[in-house]
C-alpha positions as CSV (number, residue, x, y, z in Angstrom):
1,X,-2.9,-23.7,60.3
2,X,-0.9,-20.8,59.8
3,X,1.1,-21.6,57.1
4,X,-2.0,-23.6,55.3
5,X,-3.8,-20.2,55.2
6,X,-0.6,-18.7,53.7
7,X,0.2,-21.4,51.0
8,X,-3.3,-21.3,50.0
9,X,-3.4,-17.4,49.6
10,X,0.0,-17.9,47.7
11,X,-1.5,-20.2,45.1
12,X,-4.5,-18.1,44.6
13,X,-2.7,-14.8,44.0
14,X,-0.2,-16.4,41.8
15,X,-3.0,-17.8,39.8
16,X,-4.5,-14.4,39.8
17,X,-1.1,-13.1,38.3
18,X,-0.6,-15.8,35.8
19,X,-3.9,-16.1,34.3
20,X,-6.1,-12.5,35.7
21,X,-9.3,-12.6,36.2
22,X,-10.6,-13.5,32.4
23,X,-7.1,-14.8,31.1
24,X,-7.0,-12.1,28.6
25,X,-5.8,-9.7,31.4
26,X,-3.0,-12.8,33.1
27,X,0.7,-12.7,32.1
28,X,0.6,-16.2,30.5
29,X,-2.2,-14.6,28.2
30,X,0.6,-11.6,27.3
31,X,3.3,-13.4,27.1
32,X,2.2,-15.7,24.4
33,X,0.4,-12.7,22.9
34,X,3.5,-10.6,22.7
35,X,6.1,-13.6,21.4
36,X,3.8,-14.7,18.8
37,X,3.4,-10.4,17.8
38,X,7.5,-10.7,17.7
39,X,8.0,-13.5,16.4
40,X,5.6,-12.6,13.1
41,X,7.7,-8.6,13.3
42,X,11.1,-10.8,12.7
43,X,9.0,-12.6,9.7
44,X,8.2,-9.6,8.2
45,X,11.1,-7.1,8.8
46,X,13.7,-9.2,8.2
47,X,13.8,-9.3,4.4
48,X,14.1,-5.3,4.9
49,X,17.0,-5.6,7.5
50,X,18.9,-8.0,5.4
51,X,18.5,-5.3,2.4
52,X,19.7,-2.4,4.8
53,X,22.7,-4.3,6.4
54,X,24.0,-6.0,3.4
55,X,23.0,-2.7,1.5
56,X,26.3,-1.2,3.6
57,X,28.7,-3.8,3.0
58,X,31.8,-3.8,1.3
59,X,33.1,-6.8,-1.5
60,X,35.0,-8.2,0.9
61,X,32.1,-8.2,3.6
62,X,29.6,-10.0,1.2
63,X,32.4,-12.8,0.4
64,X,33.2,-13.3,3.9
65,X,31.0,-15.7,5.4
66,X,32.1,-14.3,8.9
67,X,30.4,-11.0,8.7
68,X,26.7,-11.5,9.0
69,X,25.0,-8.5,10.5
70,X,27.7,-6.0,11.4
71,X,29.8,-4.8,8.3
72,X,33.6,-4.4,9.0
73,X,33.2,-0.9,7.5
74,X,29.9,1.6,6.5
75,X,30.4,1.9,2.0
76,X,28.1,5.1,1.8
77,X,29.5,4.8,-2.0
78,X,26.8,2.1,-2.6
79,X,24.2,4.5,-2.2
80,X,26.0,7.2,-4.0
81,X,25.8,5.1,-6.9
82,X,22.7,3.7,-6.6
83,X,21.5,7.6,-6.5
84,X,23.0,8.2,-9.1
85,X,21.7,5.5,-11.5
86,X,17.8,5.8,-10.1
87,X,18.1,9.9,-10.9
88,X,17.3,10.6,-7.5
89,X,15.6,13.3,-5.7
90,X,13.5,13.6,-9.5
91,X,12.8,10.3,-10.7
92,X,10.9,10.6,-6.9
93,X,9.2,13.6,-7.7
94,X,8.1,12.5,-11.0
95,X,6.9,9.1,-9.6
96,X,4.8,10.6,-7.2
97,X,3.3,13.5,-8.9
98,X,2.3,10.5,-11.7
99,X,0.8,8.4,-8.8
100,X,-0.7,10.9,-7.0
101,X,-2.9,11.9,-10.2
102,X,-3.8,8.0,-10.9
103,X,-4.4,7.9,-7.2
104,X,-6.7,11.6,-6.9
105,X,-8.9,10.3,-9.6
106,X,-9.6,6.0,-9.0
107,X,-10.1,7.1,-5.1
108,X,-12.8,9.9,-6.5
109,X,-14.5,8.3,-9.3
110,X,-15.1,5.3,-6.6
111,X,-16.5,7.1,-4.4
112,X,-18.9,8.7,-7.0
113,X,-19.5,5.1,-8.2
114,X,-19.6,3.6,-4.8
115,X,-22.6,6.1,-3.8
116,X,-24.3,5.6,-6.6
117,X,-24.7,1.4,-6.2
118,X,-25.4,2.1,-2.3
119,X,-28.3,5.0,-2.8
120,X,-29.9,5.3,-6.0
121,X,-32.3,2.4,-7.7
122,X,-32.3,2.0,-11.1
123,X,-32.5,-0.4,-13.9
124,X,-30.3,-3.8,-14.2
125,X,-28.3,-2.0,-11.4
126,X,-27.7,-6.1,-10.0
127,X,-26.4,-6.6,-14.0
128,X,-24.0,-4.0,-13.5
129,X,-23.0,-4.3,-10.2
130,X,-21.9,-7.8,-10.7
131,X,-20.0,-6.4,-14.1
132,X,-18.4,-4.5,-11.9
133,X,-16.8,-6.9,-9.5
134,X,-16.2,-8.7,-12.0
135,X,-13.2,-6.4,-14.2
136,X,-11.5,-7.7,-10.6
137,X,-12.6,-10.9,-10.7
138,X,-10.8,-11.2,-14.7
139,X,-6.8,-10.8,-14.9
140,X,-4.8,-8.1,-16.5
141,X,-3.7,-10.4,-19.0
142,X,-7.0,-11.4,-20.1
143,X,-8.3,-7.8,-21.6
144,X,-4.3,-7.0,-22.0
145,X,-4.5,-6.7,-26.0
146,X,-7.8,-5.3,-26.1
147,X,-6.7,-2.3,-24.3
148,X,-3.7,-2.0,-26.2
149,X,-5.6,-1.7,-29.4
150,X,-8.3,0.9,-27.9
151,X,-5.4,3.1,-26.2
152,X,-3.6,2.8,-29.5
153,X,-6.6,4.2,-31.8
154,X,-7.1,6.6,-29.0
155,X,-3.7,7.9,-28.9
156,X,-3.0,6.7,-25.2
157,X,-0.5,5.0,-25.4
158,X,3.1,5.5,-23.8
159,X,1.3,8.5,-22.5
160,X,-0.3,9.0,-18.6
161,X,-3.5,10.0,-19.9
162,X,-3.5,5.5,-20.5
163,X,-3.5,4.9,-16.8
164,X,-5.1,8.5,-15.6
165,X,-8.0,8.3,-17.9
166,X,-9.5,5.0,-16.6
167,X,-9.1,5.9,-13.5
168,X,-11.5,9.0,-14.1
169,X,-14.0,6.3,-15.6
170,X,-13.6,4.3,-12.0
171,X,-11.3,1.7,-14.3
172,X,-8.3,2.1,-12.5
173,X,-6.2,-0.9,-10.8
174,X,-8.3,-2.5,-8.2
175,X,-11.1,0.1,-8.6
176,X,-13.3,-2.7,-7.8
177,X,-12.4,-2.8,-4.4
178,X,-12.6,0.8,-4.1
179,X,-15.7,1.0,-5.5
180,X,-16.8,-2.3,-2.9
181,X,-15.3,-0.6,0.3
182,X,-17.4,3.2,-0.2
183,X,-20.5,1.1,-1.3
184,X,-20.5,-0.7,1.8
185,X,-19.8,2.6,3.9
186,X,-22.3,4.6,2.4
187,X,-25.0,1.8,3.0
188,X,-24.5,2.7,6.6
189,X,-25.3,6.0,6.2
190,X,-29.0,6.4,7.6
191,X,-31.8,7.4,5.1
192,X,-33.4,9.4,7.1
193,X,-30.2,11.8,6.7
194,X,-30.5,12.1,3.5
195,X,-34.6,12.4,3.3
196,X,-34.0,15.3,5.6
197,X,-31.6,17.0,3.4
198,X,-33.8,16.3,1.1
199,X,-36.7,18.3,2.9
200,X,-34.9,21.2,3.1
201,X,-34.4,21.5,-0.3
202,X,-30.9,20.0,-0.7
203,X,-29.7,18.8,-4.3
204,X,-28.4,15.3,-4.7
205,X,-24.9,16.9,-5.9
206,X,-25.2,19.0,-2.2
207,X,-26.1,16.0,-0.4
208,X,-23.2,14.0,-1.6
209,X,-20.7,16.8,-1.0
210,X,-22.2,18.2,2.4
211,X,-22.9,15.2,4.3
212,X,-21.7,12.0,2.3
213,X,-18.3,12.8,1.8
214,X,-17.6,14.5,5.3
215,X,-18.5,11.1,6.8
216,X,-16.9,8.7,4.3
217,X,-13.6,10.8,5.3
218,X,-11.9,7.1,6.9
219,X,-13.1,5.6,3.7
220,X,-11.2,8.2,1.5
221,X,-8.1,7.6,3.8
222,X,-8.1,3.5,3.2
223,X,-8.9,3.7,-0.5
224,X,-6.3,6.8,-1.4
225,X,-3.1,4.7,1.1
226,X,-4.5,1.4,-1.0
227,X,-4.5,2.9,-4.5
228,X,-1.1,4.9,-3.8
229,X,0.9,2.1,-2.8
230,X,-0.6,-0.2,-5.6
231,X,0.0,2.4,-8.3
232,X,3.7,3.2,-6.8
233,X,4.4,-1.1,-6.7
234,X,3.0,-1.7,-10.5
235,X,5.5,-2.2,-12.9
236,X,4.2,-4.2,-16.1
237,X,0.6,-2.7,-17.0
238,X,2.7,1.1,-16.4
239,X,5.3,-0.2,-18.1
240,X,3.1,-1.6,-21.0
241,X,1.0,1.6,-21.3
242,X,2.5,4.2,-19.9
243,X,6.7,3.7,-20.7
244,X,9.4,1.3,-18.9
245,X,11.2,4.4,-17.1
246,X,8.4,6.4,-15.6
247,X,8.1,5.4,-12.0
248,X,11.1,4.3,-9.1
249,X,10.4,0.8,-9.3
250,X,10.8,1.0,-13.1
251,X,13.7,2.4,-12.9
252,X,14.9,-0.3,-10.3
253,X,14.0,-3.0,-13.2
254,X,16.1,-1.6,-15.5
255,X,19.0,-1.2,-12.4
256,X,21.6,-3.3,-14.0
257,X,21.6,-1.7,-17.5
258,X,21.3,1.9,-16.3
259,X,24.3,1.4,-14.0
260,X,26.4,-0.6,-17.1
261,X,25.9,2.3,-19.0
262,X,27.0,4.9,-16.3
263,X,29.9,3.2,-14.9
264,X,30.7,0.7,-18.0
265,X,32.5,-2.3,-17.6
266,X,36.2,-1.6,-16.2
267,X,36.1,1.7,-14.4
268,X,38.0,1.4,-11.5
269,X,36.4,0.7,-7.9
270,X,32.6,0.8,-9.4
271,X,31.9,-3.0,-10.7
272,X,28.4,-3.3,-9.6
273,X,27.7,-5.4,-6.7
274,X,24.9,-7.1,-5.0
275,X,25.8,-4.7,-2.4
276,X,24.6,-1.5,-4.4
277,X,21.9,-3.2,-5.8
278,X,20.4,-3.7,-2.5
279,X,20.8,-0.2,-1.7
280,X,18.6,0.5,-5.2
281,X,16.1,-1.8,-3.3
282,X,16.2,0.6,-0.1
283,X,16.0,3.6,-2.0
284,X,12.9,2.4,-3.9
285,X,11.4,1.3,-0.9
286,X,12.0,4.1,1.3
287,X,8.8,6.2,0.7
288,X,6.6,3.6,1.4
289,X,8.4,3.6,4.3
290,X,7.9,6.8,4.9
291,X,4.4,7.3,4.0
292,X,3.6,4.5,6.2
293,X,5.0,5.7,9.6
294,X,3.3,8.7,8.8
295,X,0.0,7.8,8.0
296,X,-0.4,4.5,9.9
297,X,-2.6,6.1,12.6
298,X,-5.0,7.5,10.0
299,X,-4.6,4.2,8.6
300,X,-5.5,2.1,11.3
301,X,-8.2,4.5,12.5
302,X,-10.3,4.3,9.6
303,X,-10.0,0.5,9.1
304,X,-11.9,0.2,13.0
305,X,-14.3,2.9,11.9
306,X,-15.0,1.5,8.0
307,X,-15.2,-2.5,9.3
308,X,-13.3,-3.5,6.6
309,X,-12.2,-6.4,8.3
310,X,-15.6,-8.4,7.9
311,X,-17.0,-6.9,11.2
């Protein structure tokens, strides 16, 4: 009877341990949980560590079918080179002091636009709301010549001003989503906030500044990480407006030629490799990187407090 009562607790606690007491909370439940989480990591990292290893290898390494992950020696010369022909540290500081400015004025323009849709009524505001989502709804390509032409009798072109300027005007790249994501935040702002400001004798310019904006703050974060990242990535509307050597990842188009030209066909121990290019890759990559490991708390926090998700 004994060893019925003890078999029988047996089963139920391992139960208990296997599946908990709603599943979620059972090791089955994590383990599944947490292969699935790594198994989607490897997807995603490895393209990065395949850059970084094979970014270190030598000629020999990247011939030899033998080394795979380990490289028989560390060729710090591949990123010396691939310094060298980016212009790094200032091709970095010129990139982001262009993208912050694109970046400053789309994230501020859509939230004045954004505020606007979600608390004021006015006339055909449906006509031009639907306009609105629809410059992202229409490819680049589609209104490419047109704004060619108007930035040309403007004087925009191979200027910032081509890319800044629109961006004032809540034009920028993707300004429609911007615009989308504070619209939808400030509808959940409560009107009875805003009638009480109202009361007291608060301006509408006051009200968007002293209470608006203060709680639209995870909004600003999402929208300013978004527009950076997309501004820093885009290579042919910049390159077609702006110039074909202004940003990093511009630079990294024209790799192959830059390095030619530094190191011309030749010159003893620097024919380019796939090897240094890679390390180009890692180099252009790097303050994404960066940015992300530094704001990704910020960044996840405001995504749970905006609902961006469809909650």
């Amino acid at each position: 009877m004994m060893k019925k009562i003890d078999v029988k607790h047996l089963k139920s606690k391992l139960r208990h341990v296997l599946f908990g007491m709603n599943f979620v909370d059972g090791l089955f439940y994590k383990i599944v949980i947490y292969t699935l989480l790594i198994s989607f990591s490897y997807i995603y990292l490895y393209p990065v560590l395949f850059m970084l290893v094979n970014s270190f290898k030598s000629v020999e390494d990247l011939i030899n079918e033998g080394v795979k992950w380990i490289p028989s020696t560390l060729q710090w010369e591949n990123y010396q080179r691939a310094l060298q022909v980016l212009g790094l540290p200032g091709t970095i500081v010129g990139t982001t002091s262009y993208v912050l400015k694109v970046t400053l004025s789309v994230t501020i323009s859509s939230a004045v636009i954004g505020y606007g849709f979600a608390k004021f009524n006015f006339p055909l505001k449906k006509v031009f709301f639907g306009l609105m989502l629809a410059t992202f709804i229409l490819p680049s390509q589609v209104t490419m010549v047109a704004n060619m032409l108007i930035y040309r009798n403007l004087g925009l072109m191979s200027t910032q001003n081509a890319m800044i300027l629109p961006a004032i005007f809540g034009q920028g790249i993707n300004a429609a989503i911007y615009i989308l994501i504070f619209y939808q935040f400030f509808k959940t702002i409560p009107g009875i906030l805003m009638e009480s400001a109202e009361v007291d004798g608060a301006s509408q310019f006051k009200i968007f500044t002293r209470i608006a904006i203060p709680l639209a703050i995870p909004s600003f974060i999402i929208v300013f990480l978004f527009s950076f990242v997309w501004y820093w990535n885009e290579t042919f509307i910049t390159s077609l407006f702006v110039g074909d050597q202004i940003t990093l990842p511009l630079k990294l188009n024209a790799f192959r030629n830059s390095y030619i030209q530094l190191f011309p066909p030749g010159t003893p121990g620097a024919e380019l490799n796939e090897a240094i290019v890679l390390a180009g890759n890692m180099l252009t990559i790097l303050p994404l990187l960066v940015l992300y490991f530094i704001a990704q708390r910020y960044f996840t926090e405001s995504i749970d407090r905006t609902g961006i998700t469809g909650e």
